[in-house]
N, C-alpha and C positions, 0 to 999 in steps of 0.2 A: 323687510320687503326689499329685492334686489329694482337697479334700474330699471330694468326691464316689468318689473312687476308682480315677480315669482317670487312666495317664498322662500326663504332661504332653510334648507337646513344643511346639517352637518353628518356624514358617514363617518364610522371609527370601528373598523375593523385591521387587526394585523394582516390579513390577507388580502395583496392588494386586487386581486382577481375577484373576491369578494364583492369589494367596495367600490370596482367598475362594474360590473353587473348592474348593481342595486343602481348608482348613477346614470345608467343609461335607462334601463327601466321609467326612472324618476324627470328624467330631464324635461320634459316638455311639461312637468305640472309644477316643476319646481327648479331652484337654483341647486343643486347639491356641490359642499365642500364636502373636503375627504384629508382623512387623518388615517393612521396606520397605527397608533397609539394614543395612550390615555395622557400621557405628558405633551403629544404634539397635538390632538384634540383642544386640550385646555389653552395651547398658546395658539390656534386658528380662533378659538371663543375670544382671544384678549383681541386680536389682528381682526377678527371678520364683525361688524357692527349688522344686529337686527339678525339673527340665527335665532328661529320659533323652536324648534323642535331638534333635538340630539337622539341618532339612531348608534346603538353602538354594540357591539358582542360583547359576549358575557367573558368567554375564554381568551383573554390577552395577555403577553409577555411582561414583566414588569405588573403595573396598573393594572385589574383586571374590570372589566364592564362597568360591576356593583360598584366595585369603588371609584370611575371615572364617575357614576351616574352621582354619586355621592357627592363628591367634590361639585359638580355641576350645580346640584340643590341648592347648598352652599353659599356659590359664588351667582349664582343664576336662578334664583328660587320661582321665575316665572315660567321659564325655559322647561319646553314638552319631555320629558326624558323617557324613549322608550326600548326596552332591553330585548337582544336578539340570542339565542343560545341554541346550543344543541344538547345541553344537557337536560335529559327527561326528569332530575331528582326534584320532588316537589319542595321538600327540606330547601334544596339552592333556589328556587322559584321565590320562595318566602322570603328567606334572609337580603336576598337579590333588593326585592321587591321596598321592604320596611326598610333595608338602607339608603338607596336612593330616590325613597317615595317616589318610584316609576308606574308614570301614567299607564303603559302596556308591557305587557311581559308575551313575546313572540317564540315560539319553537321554530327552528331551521331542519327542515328547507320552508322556508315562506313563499306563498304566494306573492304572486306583484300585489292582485285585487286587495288580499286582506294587509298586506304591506301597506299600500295607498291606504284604503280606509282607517287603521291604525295612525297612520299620518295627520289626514282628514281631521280623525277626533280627536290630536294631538292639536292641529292649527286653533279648531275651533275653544280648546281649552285655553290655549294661549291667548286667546282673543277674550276671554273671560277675563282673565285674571288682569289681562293689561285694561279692561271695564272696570273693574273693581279697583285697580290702580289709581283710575282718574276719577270715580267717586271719592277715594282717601284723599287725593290732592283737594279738590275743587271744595269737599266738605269739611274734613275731621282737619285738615293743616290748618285750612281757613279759620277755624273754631279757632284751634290751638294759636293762632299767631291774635286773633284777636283777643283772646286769653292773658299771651304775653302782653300785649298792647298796654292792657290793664298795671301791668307788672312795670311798663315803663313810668307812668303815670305816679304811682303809688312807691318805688322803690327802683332807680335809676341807676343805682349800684348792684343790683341781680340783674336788672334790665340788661345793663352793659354786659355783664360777665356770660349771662346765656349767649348772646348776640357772639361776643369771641368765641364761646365753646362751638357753637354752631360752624365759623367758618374753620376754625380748628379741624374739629369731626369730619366735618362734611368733606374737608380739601384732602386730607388724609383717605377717606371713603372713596374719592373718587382717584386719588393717585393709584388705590390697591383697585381700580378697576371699576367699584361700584359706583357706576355715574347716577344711581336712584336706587334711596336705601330710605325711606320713609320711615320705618320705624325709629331709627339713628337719629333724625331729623329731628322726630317727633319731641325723642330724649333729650334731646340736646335745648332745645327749646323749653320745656316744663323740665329740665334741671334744677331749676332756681325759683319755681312756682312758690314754694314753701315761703320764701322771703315775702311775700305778700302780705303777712300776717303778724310780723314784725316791722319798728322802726330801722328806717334807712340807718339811722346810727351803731345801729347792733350788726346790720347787716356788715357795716364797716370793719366793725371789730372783729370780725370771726373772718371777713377772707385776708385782713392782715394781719390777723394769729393773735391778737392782741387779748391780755387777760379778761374773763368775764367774769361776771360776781356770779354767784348764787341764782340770781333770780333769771339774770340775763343765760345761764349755760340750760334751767330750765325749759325755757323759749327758743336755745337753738338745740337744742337735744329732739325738740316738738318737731322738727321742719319735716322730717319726713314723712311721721302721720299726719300731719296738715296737708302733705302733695297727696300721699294715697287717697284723704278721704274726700279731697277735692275734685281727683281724677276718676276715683273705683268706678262711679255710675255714668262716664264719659263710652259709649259704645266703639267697640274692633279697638279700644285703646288697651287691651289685657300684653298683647307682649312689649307694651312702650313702659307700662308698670313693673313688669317682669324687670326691665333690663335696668329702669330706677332702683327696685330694692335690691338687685344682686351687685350693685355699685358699693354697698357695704357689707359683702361676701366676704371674705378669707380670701386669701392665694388660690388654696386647694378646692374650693366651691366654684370659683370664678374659671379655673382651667378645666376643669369635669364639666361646662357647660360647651366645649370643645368650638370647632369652625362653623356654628349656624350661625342666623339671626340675630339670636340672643344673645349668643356668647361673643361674637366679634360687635356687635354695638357694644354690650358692657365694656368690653376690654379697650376699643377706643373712644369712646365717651370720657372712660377713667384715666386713660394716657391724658387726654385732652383737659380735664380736671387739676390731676394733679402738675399738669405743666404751669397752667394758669396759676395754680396758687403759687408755684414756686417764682414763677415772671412778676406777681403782685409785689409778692413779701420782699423784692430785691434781687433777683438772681437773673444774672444774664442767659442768653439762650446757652450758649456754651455747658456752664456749670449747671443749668438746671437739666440737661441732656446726660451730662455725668451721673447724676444721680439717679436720672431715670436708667441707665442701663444699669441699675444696683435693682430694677425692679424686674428680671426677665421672668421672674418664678410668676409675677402676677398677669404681666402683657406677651412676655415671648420676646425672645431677644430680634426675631425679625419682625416684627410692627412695630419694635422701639426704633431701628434702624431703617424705614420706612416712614416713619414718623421726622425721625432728624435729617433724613433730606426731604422731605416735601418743605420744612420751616424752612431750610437753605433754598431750596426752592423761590421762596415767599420771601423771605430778606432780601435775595438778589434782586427780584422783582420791584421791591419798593423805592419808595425814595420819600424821605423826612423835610417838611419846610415850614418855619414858622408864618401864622397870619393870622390876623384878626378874627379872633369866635363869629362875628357877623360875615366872614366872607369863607368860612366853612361849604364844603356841599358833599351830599351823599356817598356814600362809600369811603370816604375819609377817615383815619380812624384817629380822635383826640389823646395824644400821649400824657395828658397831664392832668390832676384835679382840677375842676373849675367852681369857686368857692365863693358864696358872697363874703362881702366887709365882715360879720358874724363869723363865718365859719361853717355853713350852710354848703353842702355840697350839695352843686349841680349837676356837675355833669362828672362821671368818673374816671379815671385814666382809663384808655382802652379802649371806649366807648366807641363803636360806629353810626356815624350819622345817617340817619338817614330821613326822609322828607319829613315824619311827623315831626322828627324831631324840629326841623328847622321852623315848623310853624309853632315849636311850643319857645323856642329862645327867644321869640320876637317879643316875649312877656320879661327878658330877663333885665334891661335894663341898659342905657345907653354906656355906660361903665363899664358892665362884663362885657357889653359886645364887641369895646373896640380892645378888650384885652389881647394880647397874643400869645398866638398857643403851637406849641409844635404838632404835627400830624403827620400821620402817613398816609400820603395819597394814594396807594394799591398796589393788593397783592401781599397785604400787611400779614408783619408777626406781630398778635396784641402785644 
């Protein structure tokens, strides 16, 4: 919704006589931007914030409609997409159509009436799904984080590691644009669910690669039918499953699931995965960024290079200072094991604080709490 309190959508027609027309037509019910292509289209969507509805021709130079509407899904999977053409072929109405799951499919010359109304029932879909958005928030995240909750409780070492994959994902998600991507969220979060069912101690050994016996590789071989069978009857949770079992896809499985939902949550969830194990086991950001660009066949060499600046991003941002466990506060993230006398781990390197936690250390003992520890106060690379 613009300041004034119009609407906003977006015109994308090569012809720019077209796209003044329709604009003036539209003006007084709505804000209209205007594009002349499907490349300058997609950089007014990254520039212009709160765009309901994309109106665009089907016949364009470069990019044509289908595939701008396409790209739109994609990157905007809320956003009303409705396709204007002058070609009569039902064949191109179809294909049109099932690639960029377009709300309205319009023949030219259009009326303004059925223009607006095409609109109309574009706004009002948009208003659905952004309902339905804030059901998932308020309800199924909610579940889910008190889900995790349970996970800090029980297993403090998947606890933490989700908690990094989360800002990982998430900060990456939003540098490529996506400021709300709840599925990704969702994943990133019940990543580590499986650990609930195991001891912290195995948990240990398997994210620092450390040998397992027999009994112990049985138990972590389990972790992902333990997440599925805990998740399957969790409801609207089917493409958050989806994007956990194709985390142990192939190369070739994982890139045939192309630029939707599914397939750019897996592929930076996994980026965000295997970075972390490599940051666990020893490896600085540098060298473990080396090796990830050894993986373009799985992620794509541009969301690996996407990925290694938003972390320089986050390094630059940070800044490291030791201080007593008991004078910690939220958002800080602990770079170090914190162990009792035994060997008992507490709290794991990496780990971001945050207020339960600070009401559960108050049990830890006046020993650990005047220990110190180094941390990073914000903007952290785990």
């Amino acid at each position: 919704m613009s300041a004034n309190g119009l609407p906003r959508i977006l015109c994308v027609d090569d012809e720019p006589r077209v796209v003044e027309s329709i604009a003036v037509q539209l003006r007084k019910e709505y804000e209209v931007h205007k594009a002349f292509s499907g490349d300058e289209a997609l950089a007014r969507l990254r520039e212009v914030k709160g765009i309901t509805v994309v109106l665009s021709d089907m016949r364009m130079p470069g990019m044509d409609g289908a595939t701008l509407l396409e790209r739109v899904h994609q990157l905007y999977p809320r956003m009303t997409r409705i396709l204007l053409t002058g070609e009569p072929g039902r064949d191109v109405a179809v294909q049109a159509v099932n690639r960029g799951h377009i709300f309205r499919y319009l023949t030219k010359p259009c009326q303004t009436e059925e223009l607006r109304s095409a609109i109309e029932a574009g706004l009002d879909q948009y208003r659905l799904l952004n309902a339905e958005r804030t059901v998932l928030q308020e309800t199924l995240l909610g579940l889910i984080a008190a889900l995790v909750d349970m996970l800090a409780i029980t297993n403090p070492v998947a606890f933490g590691r989700a908690r990094r994959l989360k800002k990982l994902a998430m900060e990456l998600a939003k540098h490529l644009g996506h400021d709300e991507f709840w599925q990704l969220e969702a994943a990133t979060m019940l990543s580590q669910i499986g650990h609930i069912s195991i001891p912290v101690e195995l948990s240990e050994k398997i994210y620092y690669g450390e040998i397992l016996s027999a009994e112990e590789k049985l138990l972590a071989d389990a972790l992902d039918r333990v997440s599925e069978q805990l998740l399957e009857h969790v409801p609207r949770l089917e493409p958050v499953i989806q994007v956990l079992v194709a985390l142990a896809w192939t190369d070739e499985q994982v890139t045939k699931l192309g630029e939707g939902t599914i397939g750019l949550a897996t592929r930076i969830l996994g980026l965000a995965l295997e970075y972390d194990t490599l940051s666990i086991r020893g490896s600085e950001a540098d060298r473990a960024m080396q090796h990830l660009r050894t993986r373009k066949a799985r992620f794509g060499a541009e969301l690996i290079e996407h990925f290694a600046r938003q972390l320089g991003v986050l390094e630059q941002a940070s800044e490291v200072r030791e201080m007593p466990l008991k004078l910690v506060t939220p958002g800080m993230t602990i770079l170090t094991d914190v162990r009792t006398h035994l060997g008992t781990l507490l709290v794991p390197r990496g780990f971001e604080v945050t207020p339960r936690f600070l009401e559960k250390i108050a049990n830890f003992g006046a020993e650990i709490l005047e220990e110190r520890v180094p941390v990073r106060l914000s903007g952290a690379r785990p």
